[in-house]
C-alpha positions, 0 to 999 in steps of 0.5 A: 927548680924549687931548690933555685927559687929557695936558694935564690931568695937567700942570695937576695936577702944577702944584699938586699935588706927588703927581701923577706921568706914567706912559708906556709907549713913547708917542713923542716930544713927548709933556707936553715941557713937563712933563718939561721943568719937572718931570723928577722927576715924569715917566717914559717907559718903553719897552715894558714895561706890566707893569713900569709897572703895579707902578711906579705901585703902588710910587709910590701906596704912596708918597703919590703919585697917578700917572696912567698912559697907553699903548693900551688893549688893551695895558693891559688884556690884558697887564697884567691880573694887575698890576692886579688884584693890586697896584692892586686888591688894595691898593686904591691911587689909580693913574689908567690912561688907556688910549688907543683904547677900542673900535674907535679902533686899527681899522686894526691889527685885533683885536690893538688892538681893545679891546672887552672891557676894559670888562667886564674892569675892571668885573669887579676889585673896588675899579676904578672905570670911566669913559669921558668922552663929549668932551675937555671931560668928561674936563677934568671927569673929571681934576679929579675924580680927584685926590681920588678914592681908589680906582684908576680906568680911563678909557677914551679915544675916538679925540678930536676928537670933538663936544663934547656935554657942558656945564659946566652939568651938572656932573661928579660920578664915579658920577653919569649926567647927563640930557643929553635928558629924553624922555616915551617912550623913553630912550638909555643910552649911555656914552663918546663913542656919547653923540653917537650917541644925541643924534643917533638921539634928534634922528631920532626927534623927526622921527617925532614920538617924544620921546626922552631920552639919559642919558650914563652916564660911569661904568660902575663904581660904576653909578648906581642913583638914576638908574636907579631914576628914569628907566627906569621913566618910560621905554616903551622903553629901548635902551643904546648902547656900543663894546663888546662886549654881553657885560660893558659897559654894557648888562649892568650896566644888565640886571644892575641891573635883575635885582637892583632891579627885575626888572619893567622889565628887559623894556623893554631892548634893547642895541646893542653889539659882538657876541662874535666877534672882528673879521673886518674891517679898515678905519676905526672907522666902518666896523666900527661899521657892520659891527657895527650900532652906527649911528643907523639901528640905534638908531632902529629897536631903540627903535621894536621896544621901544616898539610892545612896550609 
């Protein structure tokens, strides 16, 4: 998935002279190519993710569209101030791409966990928050981006990831995408636990349960014509996220609920990250067991909110 962002940025540079890369301490051998051909578009900062932060604000200021790489929690936590101010507040195009969203750095422990950045981005009016469920949406995604005016964070899973999503269904930002109609429960997911939520639906077809799978690319602006029509055809509703339940995907959806139509919150259970931070080290598999977030989880969370109904 980091590897179609990259690629992307590249290819948009190609023809459009407003993009300029971003890094900060990335490595070698990372868009050569693009340093090569355009070294007046390119920079690799060292360690240093505030000061790239108001970089970027300074270059948007300046006509261009600069997108913005480094790790998740390092652009989220640590440079939480620059963004609110100099790209929120101005409301400027910076793109921030942040490497290992969720439980990807799982190895390194809670210091590179970035389970809350979710919620804390959604929380800065002005961002736009999307988290691609494969390398071929987020293809999608960066096209879609260079005319997006506002500043966006686009979460990045740990890539190689199955490919779920397909052309023919396009890619608009704020819109979710019914990957799976179903006639009685409804997976809510976003980023790549949309593979997770095809596969619980798959399980739950073996039982004879018919249900859908609504990928929610974009958590921030939430797509509420959406969820206005599928929720309520719904019985039963379980959103699935690599965050933790306290600001992501599963809130925004309740908080939706509780402003539009408080009658249906009832129907929704959230399988997400519970708010503590991790206490074990090991693979991204491993803690997503840990933590519950896995098929069995789901299935089982859908079967208690349909017997209910």
């Amino acid at each position: 998935m980091r590897k179609a962002a990259l690629d992307s940025i590249y290819s948009l540079a190609k023809s459009d002279e407003r993009v300029v890369f971003i890094g900060s301490d990335l490595g070698p051998g990372v868009l050569d190519e693009m340093k090569k051909d355009m070294p007046s578009r390119f920079f690799m900062e060292g360690v240093s993710e505030q000061f790239i932060i108001g970089m970027a604000a300074g270059m948007a200021l300046e006509g261009f569209i600069p997108f913005v790489n480094t790790i998740a929690t390092f652009l989220t936590r640590r440079c939480y101030e620059q963004i609110a101010l100099d790209l929120c507040l101005q409301d400027l195009p910076v793109r921030l791409i942040a490497n290992g969203g969720g439980a990807v750095y799982a190895p390194l422990g809670p210091t590179h966990l970035a389970v809350e950045d979710i919620s804390i981005m959604r929380a800065l009016p002005n961002m736009t928050v999307v988290a691609p469920c494969d390398a071929d949406e987020m293809r999608r995604l960066m096209i879609a981006s260079q005319s997006w005016l506002h500043p966006i964070y686009i979460r990045l899973g740990k890539g190689g990831d199955p490919i779920v999503s397909k052309q023919d269904n396009g890619f608009k930002i704020g819109k979710a995408i019914l990957l799976k109609p179903g006639a009685d429960g409804l997976f809510i997911t976003t980023g790549v636990m949309t593979q997770l939520g095809l596969q619980a639906a798959n399980l739950m077809a073996e039982d004879g349960v018919d249900c859908g799978v609504l990928h929610m690319h974009t958590i921030k602006p939430l797509d509420y014509q959406s969820l206005s029509k599928y929720i309520p055809q719904a019985k039963g509703v379980v959103t699935i996220e690599e965050h933790t339940k306290i600001g992501g995907l599963g809130s925004a959806i309740l908080e939706f609920c509780s402003d539009v139509m408080p009658n249906e919150a009832y129907k929704i259970a959230r399988i997400g990250i519970p708010d503590q931070f991790a206490t074990q080290y090991g693979s991204q598999n491993s803690l997503l067991s840990h933590w519950g977030i896995t098929i069995d989880s789901i299935c089982t969370e859908m079967r208690k909110k349909l017997q209910r109904t």
